[in-house]
C-alpha positions, 0 to 999 in steps of 0.5 A: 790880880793876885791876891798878895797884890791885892792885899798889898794894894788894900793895905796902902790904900787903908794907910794912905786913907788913915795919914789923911784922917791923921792930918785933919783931925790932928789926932794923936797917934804916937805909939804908947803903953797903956796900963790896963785894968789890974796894973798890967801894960798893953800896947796901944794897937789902934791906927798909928801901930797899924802904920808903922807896921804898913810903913815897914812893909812898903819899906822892904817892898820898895827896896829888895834886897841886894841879891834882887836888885840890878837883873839887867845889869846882872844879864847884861854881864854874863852875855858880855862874858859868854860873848868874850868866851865863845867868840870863836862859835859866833858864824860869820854867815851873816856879815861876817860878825864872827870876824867883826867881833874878833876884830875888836875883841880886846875893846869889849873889855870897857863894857866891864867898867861900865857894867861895874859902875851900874852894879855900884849905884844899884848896889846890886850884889847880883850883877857885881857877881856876875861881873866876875865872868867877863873879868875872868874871861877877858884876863884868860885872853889878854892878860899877857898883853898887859905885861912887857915880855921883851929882853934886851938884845937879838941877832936881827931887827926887823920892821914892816911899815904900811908906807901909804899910797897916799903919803904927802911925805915919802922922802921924810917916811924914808929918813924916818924908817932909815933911821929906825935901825931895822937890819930888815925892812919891809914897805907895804903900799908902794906906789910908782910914784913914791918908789924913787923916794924910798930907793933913794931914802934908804939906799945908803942905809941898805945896799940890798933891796928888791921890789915886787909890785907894791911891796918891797923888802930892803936889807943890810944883808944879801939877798937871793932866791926873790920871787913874788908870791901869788894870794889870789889878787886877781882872781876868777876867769877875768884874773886868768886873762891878764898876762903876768907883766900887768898883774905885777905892777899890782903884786902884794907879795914877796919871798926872799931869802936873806944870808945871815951870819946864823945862816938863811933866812926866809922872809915874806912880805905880805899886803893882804887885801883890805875889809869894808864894814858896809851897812848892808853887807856887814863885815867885807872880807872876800879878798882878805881871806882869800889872800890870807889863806894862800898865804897860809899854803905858801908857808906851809908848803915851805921847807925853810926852817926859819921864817919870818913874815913882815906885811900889812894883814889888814886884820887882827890875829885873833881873826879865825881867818888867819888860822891858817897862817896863826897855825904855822906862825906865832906872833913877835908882839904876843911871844914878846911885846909889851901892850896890845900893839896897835898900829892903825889908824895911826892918829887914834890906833884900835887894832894891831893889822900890821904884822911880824910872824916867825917861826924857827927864831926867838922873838927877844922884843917887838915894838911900834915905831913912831909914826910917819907920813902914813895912816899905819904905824911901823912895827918892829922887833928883835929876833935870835936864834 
């Protein structure tokens, strides 16, 4: 033990030893002037000076100051806000945590609150400081969301909507998609069954439609130049055997070509694959980035100057695995949306998967429609040129 702590220890002990003597003695320990010999004051320097003085010390060590107080509140911020900041350096080499985090990265941001409130009842002025990292950090990446960036007008409405395979209700989905006033629709997740019920539904609404597997694109406007897109569905030596009829009865992607009045427009609709959070093997993405990144070839490869994509990405745009896409193509709901946007799961919506994407447009607005029979929610938004 240190000598200051043993000082300290031998002081307590001594003050504890004289309250007691104190007590049962009923001893008299104000502190008083006394007059000395020739008039002259001193101050009383027996036992309760020497307490007080040992009260006082025990007071200013028993609450440091506020500058001391809260180091695991203080800690805990700045490594929220150094985890916000360099989000981007995070490897994806075990369970794709990278990829993980950047999933949810606005979520991170009610770990500020929290840490706020702790600092508060500490009254830590250290861990409030330190706060101001993730403030600043998390307002760097997300304060244009906060604010509605939309105008009113566009030369086209367009929608994307994640129908889902399951739906207990395809007829209602339609009538409620028909009713939206999309110019430009794209349906996700068809199944053979629910197929009829949507060409049926919509088919008054829009007199152009075309089907490519699992996703389809309806329209207002004439049609040309359909073709699937391939992102690597099936995949391997095994992908290789199938002849093309049976891997397009499981196709998730389409391009078209719709005729504008401001000339053509090149559309895709996308279904990329879906992620898994496993206990064992983290965050599962092998056939998400795999289609994410031959989707991103296929746009770059495309000469058309305006281009629109419409489809369920099933991850976030903050996700490094759609640089490849992010890097040709900006989103509607970043450039003119208002709020983060979020579409699934539909009943309690924590991320933005269903996506619009443009280039060569002006996105004027974006918005989420209300939600139908299915566990996504339909996005749209209005474009100009």
């Amino acid at each position: 033990m240190s000598e200051p702590i043993q000082e300290f220890a031998g002081a307590r002990q001594q003050f504890e030893a004289e309250e007691r003597a104190e007590t049962l003695n009923k001893a008299d320990t104000a502190d008083t002037a006394e007059t000395g010999p020739g008039g002259a004051d001193r101050r009383n320097t027996g036992p309760g000076t020497r307490r007080a003085v040992i009260r006082r010390a025990l007071r200013v060590d028993a609450w440091p100051g506020p500058w001391k107080r809260g180091p695991l509140i203080a800690a805990s911020a700045l490594l929220l806000g150094l985890l916000m900041l360099l989000h981007a350096r995070i490897p994806n080499r075990i369970g794709n945590l990278g990829s993980l985090v950047e999933t949810f990265l606005p979520w991170f941001g009610l770990f500020i609150p929290v840490l706020l409130a702790g600092a508060l009842w500490r009254r830590s002025a250290a861990a409030a400081a330190a706060l101001l990292l993730p403030v600043a950090v998390w307002l760097n990446l997300f304060d244009g969301l906060l604010t509605d960036k939309s105008h009113p007008g566009g030369d086209l409405t367009v929608a994307s909507h994640n129908v889902d395979a399951g739906n207990p209700d395809p007829a209602g989905t339609a009538r409620d998609l028909a009713a939206s006033g999309a110019d430009v629709l794209a349906l996700e997740e068809l199944t053979e069954q629910a197929r009829d019920a949507y060409e049926k539904g919509l088919a008054k609404a829009y007199p152009y439609h075309t089907v490519q597997g699992t996703v389809g694109l309806w329209s207002k406007l004439p049609l040309s130049d359909t073709r699937p897109v391939d992102i690597k569905t099936d995949y391997g030596p095994l992908g290789d055997t199938k002849p093309a009829d049976v891997k397009m009865a499981y196709n998730r992607a389409l391009r078209t070509t719709v005729a504008t009045d401001q000339g053509p427009l090149t559309v895709y609709v996308a279904h990329l694959g879906s992620v898994r959070v496993m206990p064992r093997g983290g965050f599962w993405t092998v056939s998400r980035d795999r289609g994410a990144q031959a989707l991103g070839e296929a746009i770059a490869a495309d000469p058309s100057e305006r281009v629109v994509l419409l489809g369920d990405l099933n991850g976030t745009m903050d996700d490094r695995a759609f640089a490849g896409i992010t890097s040709r193509l900006r989103s509607v709901q970043d450039a003119a949306g208002g709020g983060f946007g979020f579409t699934w799961p539909a009943k309690f919506p924590v991320a933005r998967i269903d996506e619009i994407l443009v280039r060569g447009v002006k996105p004027e607005s974006s918005w989420v429609l209300p939600a139908t029979g299915s566990d996504h929610l339909p996005v749209a938004a209005g474009i100009s040129w």
